[in-house]
N, C-alpha and C positions, 0 to 999 in steps of 0.2 A: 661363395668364392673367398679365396684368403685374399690379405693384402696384397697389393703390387705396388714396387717400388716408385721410388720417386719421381722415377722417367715416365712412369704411367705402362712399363712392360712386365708382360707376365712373367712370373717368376718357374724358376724350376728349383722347387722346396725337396728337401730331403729332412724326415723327422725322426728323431733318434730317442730311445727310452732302453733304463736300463737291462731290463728284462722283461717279457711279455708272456708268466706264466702262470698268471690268474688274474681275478678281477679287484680290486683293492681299491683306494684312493687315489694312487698317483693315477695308476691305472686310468681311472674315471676322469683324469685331467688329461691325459694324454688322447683318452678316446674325443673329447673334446676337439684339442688342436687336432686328430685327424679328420673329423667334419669343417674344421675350418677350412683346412688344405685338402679337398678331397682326388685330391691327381697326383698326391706326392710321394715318394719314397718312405717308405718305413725302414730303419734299420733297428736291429737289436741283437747282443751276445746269443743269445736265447730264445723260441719261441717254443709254446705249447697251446696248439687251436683247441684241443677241448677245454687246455684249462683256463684260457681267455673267451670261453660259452661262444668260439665261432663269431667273436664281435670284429675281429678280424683280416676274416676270411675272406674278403673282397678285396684285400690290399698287398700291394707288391713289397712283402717281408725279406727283407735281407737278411740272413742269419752270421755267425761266425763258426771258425772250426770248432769250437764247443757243442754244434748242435748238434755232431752225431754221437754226442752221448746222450741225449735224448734227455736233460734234465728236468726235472719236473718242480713245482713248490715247494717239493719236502724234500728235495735231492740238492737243489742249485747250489746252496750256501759251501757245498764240498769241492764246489770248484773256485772259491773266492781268489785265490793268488792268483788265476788266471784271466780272471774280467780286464786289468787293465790292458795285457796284451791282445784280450779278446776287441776292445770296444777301438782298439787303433787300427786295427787289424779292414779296419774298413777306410775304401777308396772314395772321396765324396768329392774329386775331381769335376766338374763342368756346374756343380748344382751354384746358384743364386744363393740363396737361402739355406742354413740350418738349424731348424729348432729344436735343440736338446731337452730331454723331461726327464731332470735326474736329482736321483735325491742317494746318488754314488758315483758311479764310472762313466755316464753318459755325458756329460758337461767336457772331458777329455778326448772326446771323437776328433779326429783332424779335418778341418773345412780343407775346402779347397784355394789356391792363393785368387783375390779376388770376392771367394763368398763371405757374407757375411754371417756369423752364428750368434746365436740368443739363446740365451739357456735359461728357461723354465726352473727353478732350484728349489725341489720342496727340503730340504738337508742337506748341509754338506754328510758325507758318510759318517754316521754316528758311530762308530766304531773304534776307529781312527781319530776321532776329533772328540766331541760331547760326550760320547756313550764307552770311551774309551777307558778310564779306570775303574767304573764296574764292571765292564765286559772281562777285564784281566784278574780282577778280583772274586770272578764268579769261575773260575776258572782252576786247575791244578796247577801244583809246579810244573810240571812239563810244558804242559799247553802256556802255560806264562812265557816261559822262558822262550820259546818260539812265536808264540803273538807279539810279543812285549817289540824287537826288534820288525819286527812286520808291518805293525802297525808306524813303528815313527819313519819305518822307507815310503811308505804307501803316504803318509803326510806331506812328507817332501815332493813323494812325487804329483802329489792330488794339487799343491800349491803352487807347481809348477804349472804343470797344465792347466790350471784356471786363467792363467793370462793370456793364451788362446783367444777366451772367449771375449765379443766383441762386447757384449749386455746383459746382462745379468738381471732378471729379473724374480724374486722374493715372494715365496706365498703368505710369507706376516711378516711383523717385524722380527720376531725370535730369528727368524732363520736371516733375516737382514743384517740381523749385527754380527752372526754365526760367520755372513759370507764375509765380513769386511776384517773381523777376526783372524778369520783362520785366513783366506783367500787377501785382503787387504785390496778389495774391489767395493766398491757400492754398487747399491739396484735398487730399485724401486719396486713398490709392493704391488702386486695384483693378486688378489682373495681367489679362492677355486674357483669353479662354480659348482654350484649346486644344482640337479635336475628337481626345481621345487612341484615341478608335476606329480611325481611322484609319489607325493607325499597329501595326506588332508587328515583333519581332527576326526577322533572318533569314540564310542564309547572306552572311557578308562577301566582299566584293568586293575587288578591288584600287587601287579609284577612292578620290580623295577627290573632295569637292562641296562648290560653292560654290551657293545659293540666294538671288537675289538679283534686284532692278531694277536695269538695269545707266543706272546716274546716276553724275554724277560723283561727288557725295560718298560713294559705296559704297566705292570705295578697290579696287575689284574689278580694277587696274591692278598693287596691289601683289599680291595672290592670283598674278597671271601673271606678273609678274617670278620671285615667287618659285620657282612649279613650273617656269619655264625654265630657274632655275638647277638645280633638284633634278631634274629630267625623269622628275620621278613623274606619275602620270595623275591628270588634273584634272577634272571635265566641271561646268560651270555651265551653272546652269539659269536662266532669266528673258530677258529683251525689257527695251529701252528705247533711249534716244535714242544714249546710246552703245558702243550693239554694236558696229559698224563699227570704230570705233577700235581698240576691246579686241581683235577679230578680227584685224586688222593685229598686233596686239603681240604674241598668241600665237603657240605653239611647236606641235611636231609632237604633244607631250605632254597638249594641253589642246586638248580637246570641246567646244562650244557647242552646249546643247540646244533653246537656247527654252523659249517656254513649253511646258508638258506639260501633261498631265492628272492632277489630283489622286494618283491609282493610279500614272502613273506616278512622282514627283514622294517618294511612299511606296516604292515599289519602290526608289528612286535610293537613300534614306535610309537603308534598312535595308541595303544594300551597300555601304556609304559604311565607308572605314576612319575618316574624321572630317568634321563638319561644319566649313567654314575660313568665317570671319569676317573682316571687313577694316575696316568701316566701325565707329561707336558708333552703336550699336542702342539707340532707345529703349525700345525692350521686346525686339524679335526674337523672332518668332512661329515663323520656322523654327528658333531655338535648340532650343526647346523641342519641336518636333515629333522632331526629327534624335533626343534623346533620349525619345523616346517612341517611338521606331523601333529603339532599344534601343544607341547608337552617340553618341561623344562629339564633344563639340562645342572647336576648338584657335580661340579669341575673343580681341578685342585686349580688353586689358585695361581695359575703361567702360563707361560706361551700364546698358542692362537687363542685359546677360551678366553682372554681379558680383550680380546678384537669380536669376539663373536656373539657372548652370553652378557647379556643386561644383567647386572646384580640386583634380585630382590625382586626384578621385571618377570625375565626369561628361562631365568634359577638364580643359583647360591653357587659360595667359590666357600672353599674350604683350604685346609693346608696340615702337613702332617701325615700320620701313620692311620691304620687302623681306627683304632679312636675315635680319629676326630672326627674320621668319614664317617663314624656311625652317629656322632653327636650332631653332623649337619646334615643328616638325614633325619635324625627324630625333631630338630629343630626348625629345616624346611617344611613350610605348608603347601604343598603342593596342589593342595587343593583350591588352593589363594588366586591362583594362577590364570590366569585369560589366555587362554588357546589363541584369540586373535592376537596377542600379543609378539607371543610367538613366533607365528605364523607372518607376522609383518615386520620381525627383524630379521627373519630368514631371507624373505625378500632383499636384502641388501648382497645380498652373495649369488645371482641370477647368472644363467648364461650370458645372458646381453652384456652385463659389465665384465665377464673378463673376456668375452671375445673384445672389448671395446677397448680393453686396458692392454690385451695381448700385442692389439693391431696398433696402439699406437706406440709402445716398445720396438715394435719389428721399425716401423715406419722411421722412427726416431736412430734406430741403427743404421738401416738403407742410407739415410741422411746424412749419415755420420758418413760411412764409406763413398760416398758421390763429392761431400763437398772436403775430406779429406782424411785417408784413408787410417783408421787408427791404428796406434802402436801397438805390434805384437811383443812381448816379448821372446827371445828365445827360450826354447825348454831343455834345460839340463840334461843329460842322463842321469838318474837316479839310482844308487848305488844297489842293488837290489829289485828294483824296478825299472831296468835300463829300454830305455826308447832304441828301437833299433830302425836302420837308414828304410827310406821309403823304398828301396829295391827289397829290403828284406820283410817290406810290412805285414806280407801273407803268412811269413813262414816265423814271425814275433812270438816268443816265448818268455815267461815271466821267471827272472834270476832269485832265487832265495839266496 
């Protein structure tokens, strides 16, 4: 059962994520708070059941007008001007509770006057905010010059809408200081969870692995520089927009698996001489699997990896290009390593601790709103991104 408020009554939760169109990290957090709350509303811009493996398919999905384009993982990103007015576009009138799981447009849903909402925040949108001038610079003059003013309306309006939210809670500290930066809110950190079931030691393999969405800011460019200079065997795992590319750059040394299946994914892990890191992971939910698979993780040196990887313990932290990632892989002994080691810092990232950490965020809001109700601020029209009146919310459209 999830939380119930202060008064000791049951709640009527509505849970909100940005899109639900395959299985990923947030994904696996979100699938989480829906077993917490298992009688509550789902809402999302977007749903795709096969490409969420039917995980689900037992829950009352509210969609927006964007679902009858039928977007899919490798389609969505073509509808981005339209997510903010997609994710307002929903009525969350009579619910108690909502818990937003956004790491973009979900954190901006409208509660109803009365409800209380907590937002889950694995990123503020990396676009717009952190990932913002290489995404412009990876880009043409045309697409510049129209992202460029896109991105600073969608700021405005993303920092507006965060005052909405009653509680804010952070999956590391990177994205803590992210939110108080950019948002000028505080939270409090609660870690994913991790399903450490899944995972046990096993005979080592000769591979290392990369687990990854292959995007550009993953850095999964330097991974393949590096093993073509080392022509040690590579195999990454994950889909995204730029396979293609990456495939072009690799060597005879390095595998692309795609996606896999959970079991396999476990299998890869516990054979893995190290898990290689490229990108700043705001949490990195495979850091922590890879060691719960009993196998160290060689991580640039930021973000969630200095909360999750024991230096010299559980792997190595490195920093830099190409290079250096292959100097800290000939120079890690991975064979050094205690599987139980592992295996028992992983354990710090358990279901039990963040249902334990979710429920006493929620509780700690409830509390807030019983003994006096906190300050909303109002939200602007944003010039570009304009909020339009609650009579017109169904029929909300995004102004360029």
């Amino acid at each position: 059962m999830g939380p119930h408020s202060v008064l000791q009554q049951p709640l009527r939760v509505a849970l909100v994520h940005d899109f639900l169109l395959d299985v990923r990290g947030a994904e696996r957090v979100f699938l989480e708070l829906c077993e917490m709350w298992p009688d509550a509303d789902i809402y999302t811009p977007v749903y795709d059941e096969r490409g969420t493996e039917h995980r689900f398919a037992d829950r009352r999905v509210h969609t927006s007008f964007l679902q009858v384009l039928r977007p899919s993982a490798h389609t969505f990103r073509a509808l981005l001007p339209f997510y903010p007015a997609a994710i307002e576009s929903f009525d969350l009138t009579g619910y108690d509770l909502v818990v937003s799981s956004s790491s973009a447009w979900a954190h901006a849903v409208r509660a109803g006057n009365g409800t209380v909402h907590v937002t889950y925040c694995h990123n503020p949108f990396r676009y717009a905010w952190n990932e913002r001038e290489p995404t412009l610079s990876s880009r043409n003059l045309v697409a510049r010059a129209f992202l460029r003013p896109f991105f600073r309306r969608w700021r405005g309006w993303d920092r507006a809408v965060a005052q909405r939210v009653d509680r804010y809670v952070a999956n590391s500290s990177i994205t803590r200081s992210r939110i108080r930066e950019y948002y000028l809110r505080d939270a409090q950190i609660v870690h994913p969870p991790v399903d450490l079931a899944r995972f046990q030691p096993g005979a080592v393999a000769d591979h290392y692995l990369v687990v990854s969405e292959l995007l550009p800011h993953k850095q999964i460019d330097v991974a393949i520089a590096a093993f073509n200079k080392l022509r040690l065997p590579l195999v990454i795992v994950g889909d995204g927009p730029a396979a293609r590319r990456l495939q072009r750059l690799a060597g005879p040394t390095i595998r692309f698996a795609g996606r896999v299946s959970d079991e396999e994914v476990a299998r890869l892990l516990a054979g893995a001489r190290a898990l290689i890191v490229t990108a700043v992971e705001e949490f990195g939910i495979a850091i922590v699997e890879s060691q719960a698979a009993g196998r160290p993780v060689i991580a640039r040196r930021a973000g969630g990896a200095l909360e999750t990887v024991v230096d010299g313990v559980t792997g190595c932290f490195w920093s830099g290009g190409a290079e250096e990632l292959a100097n800290a892989v000939l120079s890690f002994d991975d064979g050094a390593v205690d599987p139980q080691a592992c295996v028992a810092n992983a354990t710090r990232f358990n279901r039990d601790a963040f249902r334990a950490g979710i429920t006493s965020e929620v509780e700690a809001a409830l509390a807030t709103r019983v003994n006096g109700a906190p300050w909303h601020a109002p939200v602007p029209a944003v010039s570009g991104l304009r909020a339009a009146s609650a009579q017109q919310r169904d029929s909300r459209a995004v102004q360029l």
